[in-house]
TORBAVO-102551 format. One line per 2 residues: number of its first residue (from 0); their letters; for each residue x, y negated, z negated of C-alpha. Coordinates in steps of 0.25 Angstrom, whole numbers, plus 2048, in hexadecimal, padded with zeros to 3 digits. Last residue first. Example, Ala and Ser with C-alpha at 12.3 -4.5 7.8 and 13.67 -1.06 7.14 Angstrom:
! residues 2
1 = sa = 837,804,7E3; 831,812,7E1
//
This chain:
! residues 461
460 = xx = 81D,7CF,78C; 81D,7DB,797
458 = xx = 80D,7DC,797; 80B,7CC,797
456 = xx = 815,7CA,7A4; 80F,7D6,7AA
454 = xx = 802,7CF,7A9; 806,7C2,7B0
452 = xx = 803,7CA,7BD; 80C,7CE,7C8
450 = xx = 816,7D5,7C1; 80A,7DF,7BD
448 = xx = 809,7E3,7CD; 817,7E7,7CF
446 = xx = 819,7EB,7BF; 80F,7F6,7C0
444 = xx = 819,801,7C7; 823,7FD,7BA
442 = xx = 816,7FF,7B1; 815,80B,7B7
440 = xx = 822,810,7B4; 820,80C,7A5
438 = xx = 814,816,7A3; 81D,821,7AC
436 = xx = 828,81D,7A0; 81D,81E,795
434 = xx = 817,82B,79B; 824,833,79C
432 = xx = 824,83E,7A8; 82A,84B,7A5
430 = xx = 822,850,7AE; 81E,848,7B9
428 = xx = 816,83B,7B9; 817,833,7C5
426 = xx = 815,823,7C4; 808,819,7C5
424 = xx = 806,80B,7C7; 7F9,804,7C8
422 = xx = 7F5,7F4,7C7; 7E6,7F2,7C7
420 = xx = 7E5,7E3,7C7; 7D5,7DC,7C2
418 = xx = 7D2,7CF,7C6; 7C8,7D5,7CF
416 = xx = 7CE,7E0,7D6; 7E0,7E0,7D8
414 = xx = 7E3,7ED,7DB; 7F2,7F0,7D8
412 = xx = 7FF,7F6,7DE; 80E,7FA,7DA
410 = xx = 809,806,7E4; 801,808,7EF
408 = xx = 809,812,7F6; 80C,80B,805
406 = xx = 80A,80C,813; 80E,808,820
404 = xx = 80A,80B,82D; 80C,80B,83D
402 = xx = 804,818,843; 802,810,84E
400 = xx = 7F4,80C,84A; 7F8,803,83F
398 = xx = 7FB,807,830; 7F9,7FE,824
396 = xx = 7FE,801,813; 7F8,804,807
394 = xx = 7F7,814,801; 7F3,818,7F4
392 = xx = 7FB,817,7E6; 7F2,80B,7E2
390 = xx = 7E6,80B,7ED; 7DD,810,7E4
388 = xx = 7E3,815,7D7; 7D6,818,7CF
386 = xx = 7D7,819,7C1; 7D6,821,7B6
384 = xx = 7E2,829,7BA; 7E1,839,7B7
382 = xx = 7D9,840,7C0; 7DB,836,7CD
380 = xx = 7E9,83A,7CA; 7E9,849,7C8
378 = xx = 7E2,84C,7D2; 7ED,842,7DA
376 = xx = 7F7,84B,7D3; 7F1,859,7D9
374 = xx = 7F0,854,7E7; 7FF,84D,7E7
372 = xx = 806,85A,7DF; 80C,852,7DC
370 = xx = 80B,844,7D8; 801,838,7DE
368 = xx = 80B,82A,7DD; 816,830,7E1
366 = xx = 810,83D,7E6; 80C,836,7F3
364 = xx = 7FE,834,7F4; 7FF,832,801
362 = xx = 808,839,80C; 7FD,841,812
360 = xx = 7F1,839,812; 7FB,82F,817
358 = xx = 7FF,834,824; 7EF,839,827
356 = xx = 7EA,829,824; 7F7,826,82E
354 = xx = 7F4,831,83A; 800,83B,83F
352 = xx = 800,840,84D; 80D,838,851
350 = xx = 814,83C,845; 81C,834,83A
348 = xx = 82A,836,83E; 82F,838,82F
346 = xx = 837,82E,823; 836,830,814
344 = xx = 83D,824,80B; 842,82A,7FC
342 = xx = 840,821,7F1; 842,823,7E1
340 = xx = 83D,816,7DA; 842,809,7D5
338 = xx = 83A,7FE,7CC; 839,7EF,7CA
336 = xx = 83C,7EA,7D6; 83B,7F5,7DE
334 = xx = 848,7FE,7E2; 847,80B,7E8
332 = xx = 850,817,7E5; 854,820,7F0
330 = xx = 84E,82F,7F1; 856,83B,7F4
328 = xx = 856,844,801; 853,838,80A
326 = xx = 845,838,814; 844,83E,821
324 = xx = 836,844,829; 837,846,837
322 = xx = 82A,848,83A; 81F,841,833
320 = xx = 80D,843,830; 80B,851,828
318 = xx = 81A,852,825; 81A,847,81E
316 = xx = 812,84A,813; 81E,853,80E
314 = xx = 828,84A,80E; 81E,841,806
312 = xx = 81B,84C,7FC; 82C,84E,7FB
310 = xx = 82F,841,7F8; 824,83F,7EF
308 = xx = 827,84B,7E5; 838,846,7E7
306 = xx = 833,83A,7E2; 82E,842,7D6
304 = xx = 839,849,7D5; 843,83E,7D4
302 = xx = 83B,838,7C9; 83A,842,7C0
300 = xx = 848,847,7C3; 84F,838,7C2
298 = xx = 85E,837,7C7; 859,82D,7D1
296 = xx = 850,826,7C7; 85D,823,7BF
294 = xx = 865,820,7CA; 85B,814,7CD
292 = xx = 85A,811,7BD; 869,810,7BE
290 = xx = 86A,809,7CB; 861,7FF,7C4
288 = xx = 868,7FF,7B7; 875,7FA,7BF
286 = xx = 86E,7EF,7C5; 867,7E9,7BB
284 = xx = 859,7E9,7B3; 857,7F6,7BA
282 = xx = 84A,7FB,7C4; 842,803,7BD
280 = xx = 841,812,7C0; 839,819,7CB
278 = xx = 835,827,7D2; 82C,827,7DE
276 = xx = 82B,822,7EB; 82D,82A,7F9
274 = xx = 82C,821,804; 826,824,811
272 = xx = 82A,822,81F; 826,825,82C
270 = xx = 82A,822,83A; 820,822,845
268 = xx = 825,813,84A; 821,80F,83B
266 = xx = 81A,817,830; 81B,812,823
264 = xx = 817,81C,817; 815,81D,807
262 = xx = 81E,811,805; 81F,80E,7F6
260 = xx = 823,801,7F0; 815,7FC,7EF
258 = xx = 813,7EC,7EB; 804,7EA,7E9
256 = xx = 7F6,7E8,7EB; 7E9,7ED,7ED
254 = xx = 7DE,7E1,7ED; 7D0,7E3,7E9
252 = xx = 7C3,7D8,7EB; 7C1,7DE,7F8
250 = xx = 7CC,7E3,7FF; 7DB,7DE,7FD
248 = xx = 7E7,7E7,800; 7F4,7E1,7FC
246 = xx = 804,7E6,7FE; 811,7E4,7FB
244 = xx = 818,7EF,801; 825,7EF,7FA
242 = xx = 834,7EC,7FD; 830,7DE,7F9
240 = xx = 82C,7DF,7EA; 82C,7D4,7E2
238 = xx = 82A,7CA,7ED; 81F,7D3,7F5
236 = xx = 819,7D4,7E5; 818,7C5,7E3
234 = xx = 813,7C2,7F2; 807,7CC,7EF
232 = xx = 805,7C8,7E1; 804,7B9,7E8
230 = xx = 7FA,7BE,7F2; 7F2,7C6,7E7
228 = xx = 7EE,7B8,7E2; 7E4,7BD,7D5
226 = xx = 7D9,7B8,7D1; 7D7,7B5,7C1
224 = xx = 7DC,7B9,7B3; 7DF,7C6,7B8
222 = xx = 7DB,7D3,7B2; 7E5,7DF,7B3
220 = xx = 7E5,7EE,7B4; 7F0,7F9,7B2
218 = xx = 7EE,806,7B9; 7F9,810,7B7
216 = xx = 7FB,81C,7C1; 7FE,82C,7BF
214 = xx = 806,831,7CA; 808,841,7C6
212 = xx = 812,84B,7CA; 815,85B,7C6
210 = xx = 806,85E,7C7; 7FE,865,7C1
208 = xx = 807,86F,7BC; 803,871,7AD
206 = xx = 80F,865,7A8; 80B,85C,7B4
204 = xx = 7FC,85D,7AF; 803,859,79E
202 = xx = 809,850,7A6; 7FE,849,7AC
200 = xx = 7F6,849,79D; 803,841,798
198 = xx = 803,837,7A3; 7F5,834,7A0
196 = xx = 7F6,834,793; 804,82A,794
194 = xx = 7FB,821,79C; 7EE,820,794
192 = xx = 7F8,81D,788; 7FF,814,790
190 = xx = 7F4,80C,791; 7E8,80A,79F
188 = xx = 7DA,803,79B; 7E0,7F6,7A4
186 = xx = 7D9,7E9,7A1; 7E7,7E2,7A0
184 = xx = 7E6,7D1,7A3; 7EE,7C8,7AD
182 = xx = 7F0,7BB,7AD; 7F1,7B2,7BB
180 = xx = 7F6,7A6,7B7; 800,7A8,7C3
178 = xx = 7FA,7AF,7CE; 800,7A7,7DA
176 = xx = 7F7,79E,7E3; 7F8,79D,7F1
174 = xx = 7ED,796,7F7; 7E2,79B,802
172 = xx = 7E9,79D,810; 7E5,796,81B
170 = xx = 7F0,794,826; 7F1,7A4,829
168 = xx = 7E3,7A6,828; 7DE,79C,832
166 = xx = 7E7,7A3,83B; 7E1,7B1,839
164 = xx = 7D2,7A9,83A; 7D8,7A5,849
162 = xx = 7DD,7B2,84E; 7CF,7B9,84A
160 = xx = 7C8,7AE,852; 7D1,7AF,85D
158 = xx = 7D1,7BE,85D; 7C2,7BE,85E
156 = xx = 7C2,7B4,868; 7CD,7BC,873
154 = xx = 7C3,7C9,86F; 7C2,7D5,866
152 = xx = 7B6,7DA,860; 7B6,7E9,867
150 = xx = 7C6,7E9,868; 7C8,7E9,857
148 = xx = 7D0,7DD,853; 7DC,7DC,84C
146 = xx = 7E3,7CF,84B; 7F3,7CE,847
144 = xx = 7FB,7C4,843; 808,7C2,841
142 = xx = 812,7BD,839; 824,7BD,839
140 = xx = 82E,7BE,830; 830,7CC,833
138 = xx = 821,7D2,831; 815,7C9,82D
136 = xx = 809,7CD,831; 7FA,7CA,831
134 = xx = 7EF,7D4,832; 7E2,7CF,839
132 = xx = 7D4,7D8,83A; 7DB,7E1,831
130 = xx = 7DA,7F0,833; 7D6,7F8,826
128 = xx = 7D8,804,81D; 7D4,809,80F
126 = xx = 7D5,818,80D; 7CE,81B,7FF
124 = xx = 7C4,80E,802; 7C8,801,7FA
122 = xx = 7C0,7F7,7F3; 7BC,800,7E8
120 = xx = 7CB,802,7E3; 7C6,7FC,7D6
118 = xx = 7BF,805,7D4; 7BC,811,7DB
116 = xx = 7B4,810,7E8; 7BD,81B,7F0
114 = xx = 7C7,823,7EA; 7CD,82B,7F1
112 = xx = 7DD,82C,7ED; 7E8,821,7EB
110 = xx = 7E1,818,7F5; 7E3,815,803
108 = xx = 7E7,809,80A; 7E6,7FE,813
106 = xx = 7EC,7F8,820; 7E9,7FB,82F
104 = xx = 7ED,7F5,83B; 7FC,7F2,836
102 = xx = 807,7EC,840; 815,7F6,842
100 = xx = 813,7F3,851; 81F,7EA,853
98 = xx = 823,7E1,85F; 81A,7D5,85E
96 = xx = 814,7D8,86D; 812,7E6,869
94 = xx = 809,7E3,85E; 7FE,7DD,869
92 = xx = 7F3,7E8,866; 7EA,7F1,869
90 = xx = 7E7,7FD,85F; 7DE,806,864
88 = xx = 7D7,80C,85A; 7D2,81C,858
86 = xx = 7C7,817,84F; 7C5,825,84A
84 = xx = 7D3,82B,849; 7D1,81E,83F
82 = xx = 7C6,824,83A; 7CC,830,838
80 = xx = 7D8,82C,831; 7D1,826,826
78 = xx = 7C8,831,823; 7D4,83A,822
76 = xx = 7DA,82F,81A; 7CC,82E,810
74 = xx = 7CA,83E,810; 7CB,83D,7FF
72 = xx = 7C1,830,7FF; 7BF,823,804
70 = xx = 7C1,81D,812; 7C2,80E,816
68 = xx = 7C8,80D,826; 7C6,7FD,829
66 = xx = 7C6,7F6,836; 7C8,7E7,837
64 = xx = 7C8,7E1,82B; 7CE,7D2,828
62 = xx = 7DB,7CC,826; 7E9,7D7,823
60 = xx = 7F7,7D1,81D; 803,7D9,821
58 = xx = 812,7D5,81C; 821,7D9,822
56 = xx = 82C,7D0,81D; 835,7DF,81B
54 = xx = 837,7DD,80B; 829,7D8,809
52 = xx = 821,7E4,80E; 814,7DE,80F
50 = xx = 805,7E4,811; 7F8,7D9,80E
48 = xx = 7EA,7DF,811; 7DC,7D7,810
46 = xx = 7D0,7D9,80E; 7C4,7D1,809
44 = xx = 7CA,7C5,80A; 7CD,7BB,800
42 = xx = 7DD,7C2,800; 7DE,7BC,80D
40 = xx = 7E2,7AE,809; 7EC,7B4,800
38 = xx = 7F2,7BE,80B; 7F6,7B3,815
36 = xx = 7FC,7AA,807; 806,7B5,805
34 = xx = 806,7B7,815; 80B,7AA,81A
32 = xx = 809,7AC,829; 815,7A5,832
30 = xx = 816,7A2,841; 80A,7AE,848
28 = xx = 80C,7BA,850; 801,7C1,856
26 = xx = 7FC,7CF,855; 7EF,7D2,85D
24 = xx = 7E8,7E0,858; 7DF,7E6,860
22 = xx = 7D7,7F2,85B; 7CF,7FA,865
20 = xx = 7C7,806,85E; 7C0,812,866
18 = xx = 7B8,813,870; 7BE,81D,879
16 = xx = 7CB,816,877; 7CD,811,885
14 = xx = 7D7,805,886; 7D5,7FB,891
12 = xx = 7CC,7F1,888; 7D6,7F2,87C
10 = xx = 7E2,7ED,887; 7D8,7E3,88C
8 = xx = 7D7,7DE,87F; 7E4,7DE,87C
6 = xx = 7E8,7D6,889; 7DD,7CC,886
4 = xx = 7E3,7C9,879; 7F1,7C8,87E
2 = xx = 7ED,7BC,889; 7E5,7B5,87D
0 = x = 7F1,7B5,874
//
């Protein structure tokens, strides 16, 4: 390793970036990491990241800090941008050598709107970003490591010393305990007669033209009887639902989690894709009453235009950022494990010019978890819920310096602060829509997270 360090160096030394950043970044490969009990130990830290996409065997957990972009605010993605047009890095690396480039720098998030210093979501700026000092992989049966450093305090000892507490992590993980005994207890000041007022008041605005299309969202809160192992939630939920990003952000004493369905954009080899996600029913108790629900939701009007709404705002946002853009005429039905939505995948070129904070002040929020008209929904949103959705309906995800990137809708998520679990759900209200069965949809959006405590057990009995 010694030989490839002194090359990267004097590859960093030869480059001229007036002045700018260096980041090298060392990529090795190692036998075997066990990542559940990986991402236990590190869940003591301060930070820490965790990305998985069970059903392609490919997993990120992030070490340590090593630049941060934290903005607040309306201008929070423009501000964002700019200071990393700012840093202008070099990114020097070995990646090349491995054979593929899809490897994150930065992972993070932002919030639903501004919002900065509300509770509980205090821990996390608007526009919440990082690179890790060390980022471990696991990609196609087979673990990696990589150590990122920034030029100016990078040496053949600093690597060693890094390289060396990244080993002792590996082979020193605190136990791996399950939750069970865990009990759960309801603090939540929400009822379905909140609910069905609010729903009633947004129809009455849908009824004088506000708007034709409202997300309004649920928070249900819960006390636990004494810490919690998000490392076995994590495992539990990747199980249950492999064909979704299972993913964790932990800063502070606050840790956003959960098991999002909904792809907002992924941008590989400057291709990129985004799903449009709205409309669901229940998945069946047997076969033939799942097709039947399926064709059900497929005939549906209310639903159809709703995910027609998305479709079209997400063709639209597009056309800022991608060439070339396809998608099908009508939407296919996606299956979860306990419910099914309308989907229809969109595809462009994404151009050349086009920056990632930029793509995604464009594309988000989306009206399936906003409404339409977007600007006037959102008014109506922040108006209207008593809460603050912090990152639950923002964005999650990691991007690189390439213009590599995925990113996701955070949805089918909580923040877990202190004993206390904020589950959130939401669903579109239209006219025509019914506020027991919107009631019953975001209990079905709640069961992710409420299956992992005993109190869903209690609730349903």
């Amino acid at each position: 390793m010694s030989r490839e360090i002194q090359s990267l160096i004097d590859l960093a030394r030869n480059q001229n970036n007036n002045g700018h950043a260096k980041i090298i970044s060392l990529l090795s490969e190692v036998e075997s990491l066990d990542f559940k009990g990986l991402f236990n130990h590190l869940y003591n830290n301060s930070q820490t990241y965790s990305w998985s996409k069970p059903n392609e065997n490919t997993s990120f957990i992030t070490n340590g800090v090593l630049f941060s972009i934290e903005e607040n605010g309306p201008n929070r993605l423009l501000s964002s941008q700019s200071i990393l047009d700012k840093a202008s890095f070099t990114h020097i690396n070995n990646f090349e050598d491995f054979k593929f480039v899809d490897i994150p720098l930065f992972f993070g998030g932002i919030k639903f709107s501004p919002e900065s210093g509300k509770e509980p979501w205090e821990n996390f700026a608007d526009s919440d970003w990082f690179i890790p000092e060390t980022l471990f992989i696991k990609k196609d049966e087979k673990y990696y490591i990589c150590e990122n450093f920034l030029f100016s305090g990078f040496s053949q000892e600093i690597f060693e010393i890094r390289a060396q507490n990244s080993a002792d992590v590996t082979n020193k993980f605190s136990q791996f305990y399950d939750n069970e005994g865990v009990s759960f207890s309801n603090i939540s000041d929400d009822d379905t007669a909140e609910w069905n007022l609010l729903v009633a008041n947004a129809l009455k605005e849908i009824e004088n033209g506000e708007f034709s299309k409202i997300v309004l969202s649920r928070k249900v809160m819960l006390k636990s009887s004494s810490d919690i192992n998000i490392s076995a939630w994590l495992f539990a939920l990747g199980l249950r639902y492999p064909r979704c990003y299972v993913f964790a952000y932990k800063k502070g004493n606050s840790i956003f989690f959960g098991a999002t369905p909904e792809k907002l954009a992924v941008i590989h080899n400057r291709i990129i894709e985004a799903d449009a996600l709205a409309g669901s029913i229940p998945r069946g108790n047997s076969e033939q009453e799942d097709v039947k629900l399926a064709d059900e939701l497929l005939l549906n009007k209310k639903n159809c235009a709703e995910h027609r709404a998305v479709v079209d705002f997400i063709v639209e946002s597009f056309d800022s950022f991608a060439d070339e853009i396809e998608y099908p005429v009508k939407p296919v039905i996606k299956k979860l494990k306990n419910i099914q939505h309308l989907w229809t995948p969109i595809k462009g070129s994404f151009k050349s010019e086009s920056d990632i904070f930029l793509m995604l002040k464009s594309i988000h929020p989306t009206p399936a978890i906003c409404g339409t008209p977007w600007r006037k929904a959102l008014e109506g949103i922040i108006k209207k819920e008593s809460f603050n959705r912090g990152f639950f309906t923002g964005v999650i995800g990691w991007f690189n310096l390439e213009k590599e990137g995925e990113f996701a809708v955070g949805i089918r998520s909580a923040l877990l602060k202190d004993r206390i679990l904020y589950g959130y759900a939401g669903c579109g209200i239209v006219e025509g829509s019914d506020p027991e069965e919107e009631y019953h949809e975001t209990m079905l959006k709640l069961k992710p997270i409420l299956s992992l405590t005993e109190y869903e057990k209690v609730s349903q009995s």
